[in-house]
N, C-alpha and C positions, 0 to 999 in steps of 0.2 A: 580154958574155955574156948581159944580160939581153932585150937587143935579138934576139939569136941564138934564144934562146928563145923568144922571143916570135912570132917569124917563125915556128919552128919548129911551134907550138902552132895556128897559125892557119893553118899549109897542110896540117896531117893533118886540124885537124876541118873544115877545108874539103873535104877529096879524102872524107873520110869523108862530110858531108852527099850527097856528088856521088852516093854509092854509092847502087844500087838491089837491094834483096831479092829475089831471084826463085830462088827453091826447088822442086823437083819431085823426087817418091821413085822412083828408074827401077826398083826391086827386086821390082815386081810384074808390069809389060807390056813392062818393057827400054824402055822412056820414060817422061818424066817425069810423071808423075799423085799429087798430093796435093790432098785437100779440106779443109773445115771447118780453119780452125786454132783453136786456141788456146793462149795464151802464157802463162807466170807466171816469176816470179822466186824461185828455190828453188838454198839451198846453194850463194852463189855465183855461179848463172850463170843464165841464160833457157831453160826448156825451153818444147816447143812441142809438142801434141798435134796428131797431125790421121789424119783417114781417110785411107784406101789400099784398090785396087782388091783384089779377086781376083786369083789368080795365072793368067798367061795359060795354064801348061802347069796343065791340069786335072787334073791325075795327082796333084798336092800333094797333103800329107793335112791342110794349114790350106785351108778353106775360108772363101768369102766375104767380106765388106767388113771387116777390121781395122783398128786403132792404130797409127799409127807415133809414134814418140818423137824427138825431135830434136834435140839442146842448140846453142845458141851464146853466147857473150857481147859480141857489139855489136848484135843484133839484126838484122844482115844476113847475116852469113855461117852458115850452121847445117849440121851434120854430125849424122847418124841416127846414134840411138845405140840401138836397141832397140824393140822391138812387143809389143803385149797382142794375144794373139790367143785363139779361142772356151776360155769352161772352162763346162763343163755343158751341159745339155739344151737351155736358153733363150736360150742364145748357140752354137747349132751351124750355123747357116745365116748367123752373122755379125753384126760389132757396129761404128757407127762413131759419128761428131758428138760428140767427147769437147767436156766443159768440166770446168777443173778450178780448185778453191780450195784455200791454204794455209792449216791450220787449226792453229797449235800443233807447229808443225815436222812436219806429217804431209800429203800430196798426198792430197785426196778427187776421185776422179772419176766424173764424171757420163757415162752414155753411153747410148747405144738399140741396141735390138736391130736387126738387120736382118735382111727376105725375109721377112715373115711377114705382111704386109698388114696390118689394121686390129688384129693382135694385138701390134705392136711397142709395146713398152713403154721407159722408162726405167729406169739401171740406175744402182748405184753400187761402186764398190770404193775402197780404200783404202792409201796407201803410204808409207815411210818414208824413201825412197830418191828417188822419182818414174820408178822405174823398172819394179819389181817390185809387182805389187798384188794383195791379196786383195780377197776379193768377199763385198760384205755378202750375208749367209742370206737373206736375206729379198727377197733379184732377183726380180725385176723391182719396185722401189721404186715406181714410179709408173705410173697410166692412168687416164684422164679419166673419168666418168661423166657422161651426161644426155644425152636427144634431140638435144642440138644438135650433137653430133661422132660420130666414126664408131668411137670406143672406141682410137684409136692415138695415141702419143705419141713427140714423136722430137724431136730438135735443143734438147737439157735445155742450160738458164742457170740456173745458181742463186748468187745473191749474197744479201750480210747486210745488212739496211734495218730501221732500229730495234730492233724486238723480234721478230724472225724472220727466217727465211732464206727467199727467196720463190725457187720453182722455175718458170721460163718452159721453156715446152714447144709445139711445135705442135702442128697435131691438123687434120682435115680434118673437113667436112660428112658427114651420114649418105649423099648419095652419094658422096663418096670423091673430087670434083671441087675442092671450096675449099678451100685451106689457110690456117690461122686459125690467133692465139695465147691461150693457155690461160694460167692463172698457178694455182701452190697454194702452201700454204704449211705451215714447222714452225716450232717452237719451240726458242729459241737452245741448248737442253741438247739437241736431236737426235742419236741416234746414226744418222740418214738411214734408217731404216727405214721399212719399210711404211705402219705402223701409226700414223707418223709425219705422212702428209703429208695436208693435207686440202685438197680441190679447194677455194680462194678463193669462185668465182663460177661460175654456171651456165650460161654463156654464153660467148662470146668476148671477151677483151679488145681484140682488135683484129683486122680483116678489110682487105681489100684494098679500095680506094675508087678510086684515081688511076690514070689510063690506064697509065701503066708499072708498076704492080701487076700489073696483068692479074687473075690465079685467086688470086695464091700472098701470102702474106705468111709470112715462118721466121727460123729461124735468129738471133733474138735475143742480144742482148748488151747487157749491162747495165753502167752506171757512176755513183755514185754523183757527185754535186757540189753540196755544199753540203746544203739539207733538200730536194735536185733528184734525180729518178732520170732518165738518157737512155738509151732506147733505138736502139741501132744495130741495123736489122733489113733482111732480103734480101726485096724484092721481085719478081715474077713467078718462074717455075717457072728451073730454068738452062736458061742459052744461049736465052731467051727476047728481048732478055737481062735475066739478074737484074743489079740495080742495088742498093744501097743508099739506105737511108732512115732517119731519124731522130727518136725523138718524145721526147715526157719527161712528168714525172708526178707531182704529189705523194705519191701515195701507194699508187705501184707496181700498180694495179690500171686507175685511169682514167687513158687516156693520147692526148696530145693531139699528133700531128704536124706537125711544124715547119715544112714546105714541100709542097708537091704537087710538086714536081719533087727528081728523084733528089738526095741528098748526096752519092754519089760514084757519078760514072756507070760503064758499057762504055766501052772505048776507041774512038779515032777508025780508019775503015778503015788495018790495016797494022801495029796496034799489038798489042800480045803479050796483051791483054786485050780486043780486038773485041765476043767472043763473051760474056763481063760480065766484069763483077767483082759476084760474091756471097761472102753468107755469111761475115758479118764478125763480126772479136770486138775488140773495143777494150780496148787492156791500159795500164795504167798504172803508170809506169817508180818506182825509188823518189827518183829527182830530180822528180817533179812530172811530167813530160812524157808526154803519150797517143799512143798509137798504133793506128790502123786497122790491123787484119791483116785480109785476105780472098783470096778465090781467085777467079783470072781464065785464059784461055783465049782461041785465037784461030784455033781449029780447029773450031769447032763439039760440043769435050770428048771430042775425041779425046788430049789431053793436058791436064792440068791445074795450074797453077804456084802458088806462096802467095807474095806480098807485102805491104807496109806502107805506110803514109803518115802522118806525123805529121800529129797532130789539135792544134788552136788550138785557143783559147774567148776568148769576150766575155761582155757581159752578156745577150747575146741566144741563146748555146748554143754550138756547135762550129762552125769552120768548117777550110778549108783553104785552103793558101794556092798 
């Protein structure tokens, strides 16, 4: 019997590792198209935020880039379970790039406004469910100040690093061509309000440097290890293609990357992810084990998929195997 079991145990999580995540919301163009993910472990089971298109038939009276909601519990298989879609003036042209933390049995989420150019801001709302969420008063929580950005904020990461919650954001140059990362930060009694968040540093934390950077560096993701912060962030603009890259930091502001060459590239011609893989969030499971989630493509973003890849470490940072 114990033989039996044992057989047993080692051919499911074997067919199990074999499996590949590959997720698309067809509920807005009738094909698959899902961006940005983001994952957490709430009540049970793994939900997963992520953008979704406009509706192809323009006659809908939801407009523009919304939430979709997701749940699974192995982390591959995931079934939509629900959308945040516009409430207010400041989210009527649309909202997406959710990131979200569990604070005390309550879902906080992070999102951006979209369509509104150098006026898109960061937002937050909050939930008890991870499904249904109010929206702090105080919208649009965050946008940059200082000559060196173009005043817009979008693709919000906010995790807990010591004595504050530090909010990564991106932001472009005052002409509207570079994309760069920003950092602000509150204080651990935050109710994520406004009044709350004070821009860190007057500058960028981090710009594009490396041939496959190209313009764009976004889309940050942050993970604590050890007195270590790492950064998983998308380079070049999509279907350029965006790749990922990886930096880290003592102390969440100066940050130092790990390699000039991508940490998880676009696929080879032929493969369902060609055109990249960007726009990663690394989630970590409550057995110890990480995961890359990102979104790849291989049409040129004419459809768009979300998968995963367990993430390894050494003493040298993350790798993959």
């Amino acid at each position: 019997m114990k033989l039996l079991l044992l057989v047993f145990l080692v051919t499911s999580f074997g067919v199990h590792a074999q499996q590949q995540m590959m997720f698309g919301d067809t509920s807005r163009k009738g094909a698959p198209f899902s961006k940005d993910p983001h994952v957490i472990s709430f009540e049970n089971r793994y939900l997963m935020y992520f953008s979704i298109p406009p509706f192809a038939d323009e006659s809908n009276p939801i407009k523009g880039w919304n939430i979709g909601i997701a749940e699974s519990f192995d982390l591959v298989k995931w079934e939509k379970i629900g959308e945040i879609n516009p409430e207010g003036d400041y989210e009527k042209k649309g909202l997406c790039a959710p990131a979200a933390l569990v604070i005390e049995g309550k879902v906080h989420l992070f999102y951006q406004t979209y369509g509104n150019g150098r006026n898109d801001a960061i937002c937050h709302a909050v939930s008890l469910d991870g499904i249904s969420f109010k929206r702090n008063e105080t919208n649009p929580i965050f946008k940059p100040t200082g000559d060196w950005n173009c005043g817009r904020a979008i693709d919000a990461e906010v995790v807990r690093f010591k004595d504050k919650y530090l909010l990564y954001f991106a932001t472009r140059d005052p002409d509207y061509v570079i994309q760069m990362q920003g950092v602000a930060a509150a204080p651990l009694n935050t109710s994520f309000n406004r009044e709350d968040w004070k821009q860190v540093v007057d500058y960028p934390i981090m710009i594009p440097e490396f041939d496959w950077e190209k313009k764009c560096v976004e889309g940050a993701s942050v993970i604590q290890r050890g007195d270590e912060l790492f950064m998983f962030y998308a380079g070049a603009y999509n279907n350029e293609p965006q790749q990922v890259g990886v930096a880290k930091s003592m102390d969440g502001i100066l940050w130092e990357k790990l390699s000039e060459k991508p940490f998880l590239s676009n696929g080879k011609p032929g493969d369902w992810n060609t055109s990249e893989s960007g726009h990663p969030h690394i989630f970590k499971d409550s057995d110890g084990k990480t995961y890359l989630f990102f979104q790849g493509n291989n049409d040129n973003g004419k459809t768009w998929f979300l998968s995963n890849v367990e993430v390894f470490w050494d003493e040298n940072g993350p790798y993959l195997k």
